[in-house]
C-alpha positions as CSV (number, residue, x, y, z in Angstrom):
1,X,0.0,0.0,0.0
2,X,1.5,3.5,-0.8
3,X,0.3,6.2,0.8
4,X,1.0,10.0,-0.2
5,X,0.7,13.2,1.8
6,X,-2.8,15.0,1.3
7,X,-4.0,11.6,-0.3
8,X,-7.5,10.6,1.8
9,X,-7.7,7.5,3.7
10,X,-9.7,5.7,6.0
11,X,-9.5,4.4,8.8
12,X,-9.1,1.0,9.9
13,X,-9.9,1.0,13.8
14,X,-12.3,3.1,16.2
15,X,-10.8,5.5,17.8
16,X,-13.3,6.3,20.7
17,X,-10.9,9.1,22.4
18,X,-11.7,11.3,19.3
19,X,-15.2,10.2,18.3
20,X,-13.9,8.7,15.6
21,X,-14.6,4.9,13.9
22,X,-13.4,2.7,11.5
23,X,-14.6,3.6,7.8
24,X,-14.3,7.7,8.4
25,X,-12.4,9.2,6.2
26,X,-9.1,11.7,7.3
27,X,-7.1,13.3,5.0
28,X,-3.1,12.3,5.6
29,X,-0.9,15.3,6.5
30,X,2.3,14.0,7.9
31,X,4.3,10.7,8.8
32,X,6.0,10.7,12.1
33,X,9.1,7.8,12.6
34,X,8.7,5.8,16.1
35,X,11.3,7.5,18.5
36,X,12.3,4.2,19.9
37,X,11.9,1.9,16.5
38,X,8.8,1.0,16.9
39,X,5.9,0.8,14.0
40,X,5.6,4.5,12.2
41,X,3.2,6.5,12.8
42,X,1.1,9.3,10.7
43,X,-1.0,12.4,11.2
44,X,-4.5,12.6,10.1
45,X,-6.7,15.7,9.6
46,X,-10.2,14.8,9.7
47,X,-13.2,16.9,8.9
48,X,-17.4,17.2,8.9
49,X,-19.6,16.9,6.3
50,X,-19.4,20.5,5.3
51,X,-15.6,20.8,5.2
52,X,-14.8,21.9,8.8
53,X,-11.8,20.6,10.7
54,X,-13.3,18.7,13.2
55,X,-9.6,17.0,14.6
56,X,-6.1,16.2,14.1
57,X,-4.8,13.2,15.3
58,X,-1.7,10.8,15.2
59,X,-2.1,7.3,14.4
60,X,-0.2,4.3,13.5
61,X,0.7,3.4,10.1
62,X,-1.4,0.2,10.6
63,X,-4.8,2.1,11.5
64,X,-5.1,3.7,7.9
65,X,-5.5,2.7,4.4
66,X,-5.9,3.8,1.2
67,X,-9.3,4.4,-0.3
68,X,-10.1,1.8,-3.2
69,X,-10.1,3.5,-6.4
């Protein structure tokens, strides 16, 4: 799976501290490495219906993929 910055994604796990659950949609704004070599890590932008940023979070690698084409 390739991912690219500003690509969308979804995501792949619930992630109740932010209201957020598998299947909503973020867009992908950075990738962070571990700091101790663990799995890589990314930050997610995610916004509401009408466009608003509603959080930005930082996930692992493994809790996002790429929407099908």
């Amino acid at each position: 799976m390739t991912l690219n910055l500003y690509q969308e994604v979804a995501l792949t796990c619930d992630l109740p501290e932010h209201q957020l659950k598998a299947g909503d949609i973020a867009t992908l704004i950075d990738f962070v490495a571990h700091p101790s070599g663990g799995e890589d890590g990314c930050f997610l932008e995610v916004f509401n219906a009408v466009g608003e940023s509603i959080a930005v979070v930082a996930v692992p690698i493994s809790a996002i993929t790429a929407l099908p084409e």
